[in-house]
N, C-alpha and C positions, 0 to 999 in steps of 0.2 A: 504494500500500500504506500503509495507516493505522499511523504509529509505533505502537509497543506505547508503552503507558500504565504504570507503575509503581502497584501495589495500594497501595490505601491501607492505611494500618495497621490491623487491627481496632478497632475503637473498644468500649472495655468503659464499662460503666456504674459510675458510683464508688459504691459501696455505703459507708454508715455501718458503721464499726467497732463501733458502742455494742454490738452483738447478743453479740458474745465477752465483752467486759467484764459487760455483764449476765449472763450463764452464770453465769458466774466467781463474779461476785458472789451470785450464787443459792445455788452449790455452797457457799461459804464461809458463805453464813446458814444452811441449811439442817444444816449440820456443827455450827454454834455450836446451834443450835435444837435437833441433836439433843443434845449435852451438857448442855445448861442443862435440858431437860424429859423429856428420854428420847423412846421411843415413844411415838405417842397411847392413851392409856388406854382408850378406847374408840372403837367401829368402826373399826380400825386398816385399812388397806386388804388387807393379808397375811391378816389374818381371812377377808376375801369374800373371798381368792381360793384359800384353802384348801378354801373352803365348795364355792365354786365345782366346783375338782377333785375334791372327793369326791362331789359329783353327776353330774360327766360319769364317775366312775371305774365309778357301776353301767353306762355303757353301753360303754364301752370294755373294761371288764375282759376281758382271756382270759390264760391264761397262756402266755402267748409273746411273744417279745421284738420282736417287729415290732406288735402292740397296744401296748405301753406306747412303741413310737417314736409311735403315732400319739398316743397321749395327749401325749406331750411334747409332741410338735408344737403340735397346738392349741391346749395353756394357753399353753408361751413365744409363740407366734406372732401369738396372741391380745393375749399382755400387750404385745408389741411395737407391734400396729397401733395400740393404746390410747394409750401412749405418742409413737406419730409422731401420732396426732391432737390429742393435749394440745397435743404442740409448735405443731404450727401452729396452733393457735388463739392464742396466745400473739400479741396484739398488745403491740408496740413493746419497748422495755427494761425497764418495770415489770413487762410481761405474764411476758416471757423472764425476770425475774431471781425473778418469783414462782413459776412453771411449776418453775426449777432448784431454788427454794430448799424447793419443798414435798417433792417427788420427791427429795430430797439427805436431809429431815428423816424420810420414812416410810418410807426402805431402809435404810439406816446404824444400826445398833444398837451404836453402841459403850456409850452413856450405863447400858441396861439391859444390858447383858453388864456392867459394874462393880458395877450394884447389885444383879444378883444374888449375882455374887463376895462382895460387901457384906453382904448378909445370912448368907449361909453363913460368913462370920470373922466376924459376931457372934454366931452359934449355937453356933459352935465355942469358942468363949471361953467363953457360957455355961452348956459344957459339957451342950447339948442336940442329943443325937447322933440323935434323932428325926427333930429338926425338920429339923436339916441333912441329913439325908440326904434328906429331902423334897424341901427347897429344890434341893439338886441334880439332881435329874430335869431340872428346868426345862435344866438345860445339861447333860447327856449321856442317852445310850441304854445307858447299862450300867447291871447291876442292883447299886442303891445298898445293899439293905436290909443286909448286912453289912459296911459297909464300916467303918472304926473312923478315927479322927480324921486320923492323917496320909494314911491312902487319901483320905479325903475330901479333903485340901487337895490331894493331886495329881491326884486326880482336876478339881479345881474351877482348879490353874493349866497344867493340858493344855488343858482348854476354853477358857480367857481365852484362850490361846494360840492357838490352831487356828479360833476363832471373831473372833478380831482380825484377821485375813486374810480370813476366811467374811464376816465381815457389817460392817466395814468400809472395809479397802483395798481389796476385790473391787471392792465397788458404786462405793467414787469412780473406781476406776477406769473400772469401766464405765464410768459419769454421764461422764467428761471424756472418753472417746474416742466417745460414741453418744446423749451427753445425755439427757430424759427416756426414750426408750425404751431405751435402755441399762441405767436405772437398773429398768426397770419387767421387762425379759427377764430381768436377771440375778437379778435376787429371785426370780421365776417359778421359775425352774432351780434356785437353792438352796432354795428352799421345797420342790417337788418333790424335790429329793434327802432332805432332811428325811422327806418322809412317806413316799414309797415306795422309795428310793434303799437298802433294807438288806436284811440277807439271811434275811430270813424265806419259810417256806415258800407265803404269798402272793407274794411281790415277786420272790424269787429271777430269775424271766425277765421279771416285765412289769414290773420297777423297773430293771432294767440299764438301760436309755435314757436316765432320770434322772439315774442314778448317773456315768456315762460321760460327759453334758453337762456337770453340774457337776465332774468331772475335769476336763474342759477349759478350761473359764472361767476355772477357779482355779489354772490351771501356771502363767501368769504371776504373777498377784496373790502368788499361797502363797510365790514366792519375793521378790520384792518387800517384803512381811512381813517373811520373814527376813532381809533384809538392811536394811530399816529396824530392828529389833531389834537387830539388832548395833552398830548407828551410833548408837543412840537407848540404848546401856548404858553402863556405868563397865568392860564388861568383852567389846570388841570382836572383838578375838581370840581371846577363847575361844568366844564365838557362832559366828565362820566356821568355827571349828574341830571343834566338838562337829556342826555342821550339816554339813560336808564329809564330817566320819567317820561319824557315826550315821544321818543323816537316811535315807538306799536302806534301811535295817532295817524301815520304819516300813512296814505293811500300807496307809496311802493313801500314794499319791504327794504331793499335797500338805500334807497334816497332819505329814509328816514334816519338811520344811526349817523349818518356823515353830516346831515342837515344839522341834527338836532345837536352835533358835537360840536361842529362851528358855533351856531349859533352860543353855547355855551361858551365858548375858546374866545370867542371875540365879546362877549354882554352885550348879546342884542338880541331882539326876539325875532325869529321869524314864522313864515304859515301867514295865513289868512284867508280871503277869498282870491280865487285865480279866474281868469277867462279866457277858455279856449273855442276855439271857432275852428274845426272839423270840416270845413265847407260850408255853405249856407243851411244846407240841412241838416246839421248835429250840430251846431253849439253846446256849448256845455259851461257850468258855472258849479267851481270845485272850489265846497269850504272847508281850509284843512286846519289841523290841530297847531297853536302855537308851539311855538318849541323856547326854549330859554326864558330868561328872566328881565331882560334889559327893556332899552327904549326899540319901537323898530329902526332897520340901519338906516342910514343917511348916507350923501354923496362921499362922504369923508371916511365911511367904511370899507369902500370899496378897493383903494389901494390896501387896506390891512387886511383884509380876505386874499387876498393875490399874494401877498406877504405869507401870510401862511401856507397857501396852498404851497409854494416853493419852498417852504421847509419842509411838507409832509412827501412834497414829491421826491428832493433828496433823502430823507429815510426811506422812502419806497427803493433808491434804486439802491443804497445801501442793506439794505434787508433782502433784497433780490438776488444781489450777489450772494450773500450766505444760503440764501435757497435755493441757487441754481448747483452749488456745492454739493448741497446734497440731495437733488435729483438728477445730477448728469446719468446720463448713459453708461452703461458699463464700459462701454469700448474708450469711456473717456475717464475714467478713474483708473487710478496704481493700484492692482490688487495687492491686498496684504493678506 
């Protein structure tokens, strides 16, 4: 009888660590690229791929909610395989750190969520209530044309607020737990929530899909927001506080803990009544829960919202490096 042999140990292959470090380093140029120049000014990728969905939308259209699941499907699934193909083409660590860094620079919109902010307090100061109610479309779906100065500033530090978790703690987080396709489905999904995700009498059944995915995506992120807002203010305890008590009042589940943390982080209240106009046929007239304790904001809060946003957005990309650490890919970690 032949002694038994004792197995030898698996024998793995040592893989170069450089593949995480490049990520990393992608994700953190791509963060600075988006602050330093914003979005790309033109053919922005989000452009083609709106273009995109409103052509597949003539052939999917029906009204019922298992058509707009099939539409989701295809665009995020689409933007995902896009994205795992980018990656692998991605030779070596310059490849992987440009792949991260471009993909980090064309989903993250912190840079233009301030400089819209930006424009609207300086419209406001110049006391042209036209223009700024203009300029605010750009960041909400409720109807601006009468709104009067301080509507306008809360309307414009809800948005900085609820859009600093939307477009950029969401996507680094993606980016660090799923890398470029991460960063490429979860735009997919907020963009789609964007266009058809609302309750008009088209969308009502074939945007729920939309609407429901980007719910998801963003339970984590939305509260992550607010609790980097809270950490990232002079006034921390009233963030967890006003977010603890107000936030469940709020009509989204996530817009609500990021609103309500602001609101808390800066002393001001926000909520009220909103008006949206859906087309002539669905108006709507939404009275939401205040949130915080303060006076409501003024023009004069509006640069101190944008202030903060760019502090929660640098902990966002700094916490994303640490999670991109520990979601890489195997083939991109040193086994020990």
């Amino acid at each position: 009888m032949r002694p038994k042999t004792q197995a030898s140990p698996r024998r793995h292959r040592r893989l170069p660590a450089t593949g995480g470090s490049a990520r990393s380093l992608g994700l953190l140029l791509g963060f600075v690229a988006d602050r330093v120049f914003g979005d790309p000014r033109r053919h922005h990728p989000v452009a083609w791929f709106g273009a995109a969905a409103t052509s597949l939308e003539r052939h999917t259209y029906r009204d019922a909610r298992a058509a707009g699941v099939v539409h989701v499907s295809l665009l995020v699934g689409s933007a995902w395989v896009v994205g795992r193909l980018i990656e692998r083409t991605a030779s070596g660590p310059v490849g992987t750190a440009a792949t991260a860094a471009v993909a980090t620079w064309t989903v993250v919109g912190g840079r233009s969520l301030s400089r819209e902010a930006d424009a609207i307090h300086g419209q406001l100061l110049a006391d042209d209530l036209p223009a700024a109610r203009r300029q605010l479309t750009h960041l909400v779906g409720r109807d601006t044309s009468r709104l009067d100065a301080d509507e306008i500033a809360r309307a414009t530090v809800e948005s900085v607020a609820e859009n600093t978790s939307d477009a950029v703690v969401a996507p680094l987080v993606a980016g660090a737990v799923a890398g470029v396709p991460g960063f490429l489905a979860y735009r997919a999904a907020n963009t789609l929530d964007a266009m058809i995700g609302h309750r008009s009498t088209r969308y009502e059944r074939f945007g729920w899909a939309a609407a429901r995915l980007d719910d998801v995506l963003n339970l984590v992120p939305s509260r992550l927001a607010a609790l980097l807002a809270a950490a990232a203010s002079d006034r921390p305890a009233a963030a967890l506080r006003a977010w603890r008590r107000d936030a469940a009042g709020h009509p989204s589940p996530n817009a609500g803990p990021v609103e309500a943390s602001f609101a808390g982080a800066l002393g001001v209240r926000l909520g009220g009544t909103n008006h949206y106009s859906y087309g002539a046929e669905h108006p709507l007239i939404e009275h939401r829960v205040e949130m915080g304790d303060g006076p409501p904001p003024t023009v004069a809060d509006i640069p101190r919202t944008t202030r903060l946003a760019e502090r929660v957005g640098i902990a966002a990309a700094a916490l994303a490096v640490l999670i991109n650490c520990r979601f890489l890919p195997r083939d991109l970690r040193r086994n020990r």
